[in-house]
C-alpha positions, 0 to 999 in steps of 0.5 A: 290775304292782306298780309300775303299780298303785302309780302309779295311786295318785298324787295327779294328779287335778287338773282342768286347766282351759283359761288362756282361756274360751271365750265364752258360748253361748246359755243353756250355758257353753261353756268346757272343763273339763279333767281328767288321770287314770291309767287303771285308776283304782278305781270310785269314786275322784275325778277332781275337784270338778266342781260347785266347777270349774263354780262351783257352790255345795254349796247349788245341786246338789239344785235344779240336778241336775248329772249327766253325759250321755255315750255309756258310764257312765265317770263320775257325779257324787256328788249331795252334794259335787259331785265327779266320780268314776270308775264303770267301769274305765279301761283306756287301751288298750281306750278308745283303742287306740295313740293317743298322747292319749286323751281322754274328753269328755261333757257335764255337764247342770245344770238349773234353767236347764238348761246344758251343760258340756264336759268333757274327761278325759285318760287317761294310760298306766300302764305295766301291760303287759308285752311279750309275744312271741307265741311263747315260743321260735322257730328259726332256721336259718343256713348255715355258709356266711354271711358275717360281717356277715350279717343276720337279722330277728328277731320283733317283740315287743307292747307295749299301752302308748304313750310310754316304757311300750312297747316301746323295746329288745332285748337278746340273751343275750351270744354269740361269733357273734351281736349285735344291731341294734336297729331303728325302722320308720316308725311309730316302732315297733322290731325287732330284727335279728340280725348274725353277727359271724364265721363258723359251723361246724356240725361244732363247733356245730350248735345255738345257744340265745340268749335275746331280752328285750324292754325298755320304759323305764316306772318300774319297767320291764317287760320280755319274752323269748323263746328263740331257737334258731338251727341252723347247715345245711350250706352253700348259698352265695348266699341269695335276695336281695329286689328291695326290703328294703320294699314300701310299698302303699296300699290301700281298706278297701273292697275286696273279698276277692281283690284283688291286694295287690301282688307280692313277688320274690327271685331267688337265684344259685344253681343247681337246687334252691338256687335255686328260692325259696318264699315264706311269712309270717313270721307266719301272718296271717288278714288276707292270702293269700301264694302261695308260688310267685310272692309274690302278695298277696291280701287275704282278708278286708274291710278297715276303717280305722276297726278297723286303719289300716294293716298291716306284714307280714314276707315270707321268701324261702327257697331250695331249701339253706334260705338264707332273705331277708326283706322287710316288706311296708307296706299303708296303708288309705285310709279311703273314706266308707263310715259314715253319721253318727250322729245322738243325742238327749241331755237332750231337753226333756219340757215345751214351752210355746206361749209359750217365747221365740226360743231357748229350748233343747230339745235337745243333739244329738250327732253321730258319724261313724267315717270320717276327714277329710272323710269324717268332717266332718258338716252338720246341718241340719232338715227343712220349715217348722218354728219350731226351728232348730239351732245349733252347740254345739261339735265334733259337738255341735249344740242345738236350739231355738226359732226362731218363736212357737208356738201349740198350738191351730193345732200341738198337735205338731211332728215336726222332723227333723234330717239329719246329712250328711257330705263324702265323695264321694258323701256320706252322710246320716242322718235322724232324727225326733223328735216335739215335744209343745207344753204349753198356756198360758192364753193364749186367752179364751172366745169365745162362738158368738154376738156377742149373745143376744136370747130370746122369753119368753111372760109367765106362764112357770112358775119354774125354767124354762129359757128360754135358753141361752149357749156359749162355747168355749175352744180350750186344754186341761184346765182353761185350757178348762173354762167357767163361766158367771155373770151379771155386770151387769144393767139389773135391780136388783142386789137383785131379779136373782136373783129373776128369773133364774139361769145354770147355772155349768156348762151355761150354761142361763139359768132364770126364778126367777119368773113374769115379768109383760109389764105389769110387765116388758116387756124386760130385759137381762142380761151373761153372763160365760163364765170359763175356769179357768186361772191367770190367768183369762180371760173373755168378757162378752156381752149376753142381751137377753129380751123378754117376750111378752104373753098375753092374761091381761088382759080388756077393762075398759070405762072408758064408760059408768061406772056410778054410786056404787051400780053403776047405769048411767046413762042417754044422751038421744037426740033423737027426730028423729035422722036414720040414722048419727045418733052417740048415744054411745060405749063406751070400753074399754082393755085392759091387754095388748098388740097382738092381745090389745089390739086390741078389737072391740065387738059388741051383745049384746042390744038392746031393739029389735035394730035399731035402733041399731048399733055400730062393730066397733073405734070402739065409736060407738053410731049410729041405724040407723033413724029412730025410729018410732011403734011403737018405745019411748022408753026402750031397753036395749043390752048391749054386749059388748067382746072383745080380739083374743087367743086364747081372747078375753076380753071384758067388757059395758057396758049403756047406757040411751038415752031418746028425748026432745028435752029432759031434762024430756021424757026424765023421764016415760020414765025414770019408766015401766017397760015389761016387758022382752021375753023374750030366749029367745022372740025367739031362739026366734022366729028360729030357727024362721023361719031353719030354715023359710027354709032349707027351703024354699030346699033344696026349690026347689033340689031341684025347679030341679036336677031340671026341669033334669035332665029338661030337658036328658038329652041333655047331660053330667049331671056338668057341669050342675051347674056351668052358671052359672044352674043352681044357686038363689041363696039369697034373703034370709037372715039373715047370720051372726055371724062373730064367733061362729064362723059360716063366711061361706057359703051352701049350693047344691043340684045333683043330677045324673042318677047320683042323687048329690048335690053342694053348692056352696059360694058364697063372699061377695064384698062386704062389709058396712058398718059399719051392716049386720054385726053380729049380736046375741047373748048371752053363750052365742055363740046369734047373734040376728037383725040389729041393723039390719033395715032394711039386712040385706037390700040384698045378700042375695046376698053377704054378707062376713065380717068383715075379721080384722085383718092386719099391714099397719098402714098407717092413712090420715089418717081411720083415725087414732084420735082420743081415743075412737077415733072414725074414719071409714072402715072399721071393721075397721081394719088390724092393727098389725104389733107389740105396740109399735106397739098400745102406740103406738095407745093412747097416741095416744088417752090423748094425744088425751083430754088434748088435748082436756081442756086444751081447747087443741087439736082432735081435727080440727074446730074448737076446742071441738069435738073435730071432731065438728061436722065429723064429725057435723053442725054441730049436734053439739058438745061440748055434745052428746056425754059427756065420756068423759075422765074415764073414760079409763084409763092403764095402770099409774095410778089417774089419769083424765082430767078436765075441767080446764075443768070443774073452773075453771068450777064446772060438772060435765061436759055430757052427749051431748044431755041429762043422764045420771041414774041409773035407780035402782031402775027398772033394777033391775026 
């Protein structure tokens, strides 16, 4: 053992390394790295500078992280140098067995890129076993009567070492009678044989002692003894002799305990008890049975080829004189596939990024099957539809890695498996699963929920209000799917855009700064930007469209009839033998708001004589709705009241003074006199007394009617008499109410039936009413005054209409189209617009109309100079007679009015309806 530690301190530590390189694999060097060593090395003794062998600086190993990746910790690698050293003991013998080379591979792993090396480190013998017999002695009995030449098979003795180390010769103590023979079997193994070289005699020595040593040819060589006492018996002539000196069996490690193994025979010459041989094992074995009475062989025990492959046992034949034969039994196992590989992990890869390139390395999978030949040989494979694919490495050495694009969002995972299959007969397989997490990339920008964003903002909103909000998704992870919001352009101006709106960064939420103005502001468009938070950033724009609705903040503002410098009203000349219909003016009014809030009603509040003139609902004309009488003033005083179409209304009131004169001089003396005004509270009054007593009355006709009837006809069905045409009175002439006020348009019917219980019926008005004979008067309270035009209120008493409400079917025909005052024939309610825009549309027809007409260039449909109101009124109505309301036409948004340019050239001022305007003064202030 001195000798044998002494040569584990030589200086062979040198790395061989292959004359040729191996290609180059994917991302891994494939060459082999070589190294032989002596077993038994010390813990921490160096086998070689791996690092230098692999080209690898001293400055690279902290960042490269070279380390050895093998089954059993045989090896490290010291971090600072490089250099590979031994970490556990090294025993040859107990790594590889008898094996004639023994070598230890692994893997040596560098990161930074991540690489794999092979290593292979050589094991060699160091004679540090002695050879052992298993006995210190053993005997051995001999008859007198051998012959010379006879001879005897000796034990074996164990050497654990391989090459010269083992067990290479016997030696036997110098003697007379014996020698020895040394022997070789066919496995390259020895025994010894002992000769007797002359004849023995037991009566002058019964006992021989000779000493067996057991020699290997190691440096020092080892050797091993053993005493063999040999006893010399009385004589038996013919030993057992065997059928052959070696029985040679093949047999499977499968097979089960019990199996006959093969059978043994000696015969012996001899007669009676010398001739009746018993079989026995030289060596007691725990393997195989022997029945000593017929030399059958049994196994007792499984067998295995990959622990022991094959077994040689020695059988003695012994007869009844003691002679003894000898023969060596040979059993060879086959090797059956009988182990399923298996299937191991190394250096798998934590961290898999979606946007890994095809081959890009996962894994290294190793692969071991114990069994031998095809049985050992292994196919790897994967499982399914999966972006990986395995390539071959080296020997049982197998990498993973990727062979598609990866996408986390559609596969956060992958559960790849792998099956090993080798090929034996029936083949073996094993599976294993692994679970392959894929790591995020920013590689998807937000994607908002919507293509475009339009919202509907009601002006006056209060500030800070939230009034829209956007989201956007991102299907990443972590902060690659974190969203801010930002507005990024505006058709604002850049200054002024924080002033109106503001995003959350984090919601998304879209707040008004202020309290947005549809006169002012009518739509604006705004580009969000939703931005994730990944490296780099990805973003996505889109348009947020807000219109602003209007609200009715905006009363009517009545352009004509303008006031006077000192806030007089001015006065309209109407000829004394204007005809019903006759047009004496019109009130021009504009309201800054849009659509329904726009759309304007005009109504006579109070009239001097209530019937006597009349007002279209949406012209505003001032028309005659009687002929003028003897009794009726020459001066007379309307308070127009002009509402919007908005909820609640707003409304504003333009008083007109008519003269009925021929001429101006004729109208002077009237605007001179100053009749007392009549007291509008006594005629309302007055008017209210009259309708209760028409009501009254027409309630106890009702009654009376509805019991004559009753008593009339008691034979028939009470309950439905009241619903017989002609039963119920029909209410005479009424006065209809205003509408506009918020009188519900019915007339109330009386029945009662005999049960004593009373029922109204409700009558609905079918017709409606012209544009003369609706409007009611009233004043500013909402208390209704009796008609306007009493003359006509009464041509239907039966059915009255209610004013038509506007509707959203904006189809005008060809006289409901607006002229520059809006005067149309046709129905005066007119048809709502569908929209605010088309109303905008409406008014800017009429500014246009106005200025046509100042340029005195076109016509409003009559002839030129006419404004078409010769057409439409009577040739004698021209220009001349009807107020040029074009300088008190108002644009939204200017201080600008219409003038009469001609006017202007001309040097004249502006012609008035049918005589001259003048300022009542300080009669009207009376």
């Amino acid at each position: 053992m001195g000798s044998g530690a002494g040569e584990r301190g030589w200086a062979e530590r040198r790395p061989v390394l292959f004359p040729f390189l191996l290609c180059l694999f994917c991302l891994a060097l494939s060459e082999q790295i070589r190294y032989r060593i002596p077993e038994e090395m010390p813990e921490g003794s160096v086998v070689g500078n791996l690092a230098k062998d692999l080209r690898l600086s001293v400055h690279e190993l902290p960042t490269r992280k070279l380390r050895v990746s093998s089954e059993k910790p045989y090896f490290t690698v010291r971090s600072e140098s490089g250099e590979l050293l031994v970490s556990s003991r090294l025993d040859r013998e107990q790594i590889c067995g008898k094996k004639p080379a023994c070598a230890l591979e692994f893997e040596a792993v560098a990161e930074n890129p991540l690489n794999f090396y092979h290593v292979n480190v050589e094991i060699e013998d160091v004679n540090d076993h002695t050879p052992k017999f298993t006995q210190n002695s053993f005997e051995l009995q001999i008859s007198e009567s051998t012959l010379p030449g006879t001879r005897f098979i000796l034990e074996v003795a164990e050497d654990a070492d391989i090459g010269l180390n083992s067990l290479q010769t016997y030696k036997l103590s110098l003697s007379p009678s014996f020698s020895l023979i040394n022997k070789e079997k066919q496995d390259g193994s020895k025994y010894p044989e002992l000769v007797l070289e002359k004849p023995l005699d037991r009566e002058q020595q019964g006992y021989h002692r000779l000493i067996l040593t057991a020699s290997d040819r190691g440096d020092p060589p080892l050797n091993g003894t053993t005493e063999l006492r040999i006893q010399v018996t009385d004589a038996n002539d013919n030993p057992p002799v065997f059928s052959q000196d070696v029985y040679r069996v093949s047999l499977g490690e499968n097979v089960p305990p019990g199996t006959t193994v093969l059978q043994v025979s000696a015969t012996d010459q001899d007669e009676g008890v010398n001739s009746e041989i018993t079989y026995s094992f030289y060596k007691t074995g725990q393997v195989f049975g022997l029945n000593s009475k017929n030399g059958e062989i049994t196994t007792l025990n499984t067998l295995d080829f990959e622990e022991i492959k094959e077994y040689s046992i020695v059988v003695e034949g012994r007869d009844g004189g003691g002679l003894v034969a000898q023969c060596t039994v040979e059993i060879n196992i086959q090797d059956e596939n009988d182990n399923r590989p298996d299937v191991t992990f190394h250096s798998l890869v934590e961290m898999i990024l979606e946007n890994a390139v095809p081959g890009t390395l996962i894994a290294l999978i190793k692969i071991h099957d114990r069994d031998s030949g095809e049985n050992g040989e292994v196919n790897c494979r994967l499982e399914g539809e999966v972006p990986f694919k395995i390539i071959s490495s080296s020997k049982n050495s197998y990498k993973l890695v990727t062979y598609g694009t990866l996408d986390r969002e559609q596969t956060p995972e992958y559960n790849v498996t792998i099956t090993a299959t080798d090929k034996g007969k029936p083949p073996l397989s094993t599976s294993i699963s692994v679970t392959l997490h894929i790591t995020d990339v920013n590689d998807n920008a937000p994607v908002f929920h919507q293509a475009s964003y339009v919202v509907h903002v009601a002006e006056n909103n209060p500030p800070g209000a939230s009034i829209a909000q956007v989201s956007a998704s991102d299907p990443d992870l972590g902060p690659n799917s974190h969203v801010s919001y930002s507005i990024v352009a505006s058709d604002l101006e850049p200054r002024a855009l924080s002033s109106y709106v503001s995003v959350s960064a984090e919601s998304g939420v879209v707040f008004a700064q202020r309290a947005f103005d549809h006169e002012q502001l009518r739509a604006f468009e705004l580009t969000l930007q939703a931005r994730d938070h990944g490296s780099p950033a990805l973003s996505a724009n889109v348009s947020l469209r807000v219109l602003v609705g209007d609200r009715n903040d905006n009363a009517p503002r009545v352009l004509y009839p303008a006031l006077g410098p000192d806030g007089s009203a001015l006065f309209d000349t109407v000829p004394r033998a204007a005809q019903p219909g006759y047009l004496v003016t019109k009130v021009v009014a504009v309201d800054a708001d849009s659509g329904h809030n726009a759309w304007l009603s005009y109504h006579v509040l109070q009239a001097s004589e209530p019937g006597l003139f009349s007002v279209g609902l949406r012209t505003g004309e001032v028309r005659t709705a009687r002929a003028l009488g003897d009794r009726d003033a020459a001066r007379q005083r309307l308070l127009v009241a002009v509402r919007d179409g908005g909820q609640p209304p707003l409304s504003a009131t333009a008083t007109l003074l008519l003269v009925f004169a021929d001429s101006l001089q004729e109208a002077l003396p009237d605007l001179s006199d100053h009749p007392e005004p009549t007291d509008p509270q006594a005629e309302l009054q007055f008017y209210l007394v009259v309708a209760l007593a028409l009501i009254s009355v027409l309630f106890l006709l009702a009654v009376i009617l509805a019991v004559a009837l009753h008593l009339r006809r008691s034979s028939s069905p009470a309950a439905w008499g009241c619903f017989q045409p002609g039963v119920c009175v029909k209410s005479g002439p009424m006065v209809p109410p205003n509408y506009s006020e918020g009188t519900l348009p019915y007339s109330y019917n009386l029945c009662v039936a005999h049960t004593g219980k009373t029922e109204f019926n409700l009558l609905k008005c079918n017709e409606q009413l012209s544009s003369g004979q609706d409007i009611l008067c009233g004043d500013s309270s909402g208390t209704s005054f009796p008609l306007c035009n009493s003359s006509e209120s009464t041509s239907h008493p039966e059915t009255l209409t209610a004013q038509a409400p506007p509707n959203t079917d904006w189809r005008f025909s060809q006289a409901q189209r607006p002229g520059t005052s809006g005067s149309q024939n046709g129905d005066e309610t007119g048809t709502w617009p569908n929209n605010q825009f088309d109303t905008e549309m409406l008014q800017a027809m009429i500014l246009a109309s106005a200025s046509e007409a100042a340029d005195g260039s076109s016509t409003l449909g009559g002839g030129a100079g006419t404004m078409g109101l010769s057409a439409r009124y009577g040739p004698q109505f021209t220009l001349q007679h009807v107020p040029d309301y074009r300088q008190n036409v108002y644009i939204p948004g200017s201080n600008a009015t219409l003038t009469n340019a001609a006017g202007k050239r001309d040097g004249k001022a502006p012609a008035g309806g049918n005589g001259s305007k003048k300022k009542s003064g300080k009669k009207e202030k009376k």
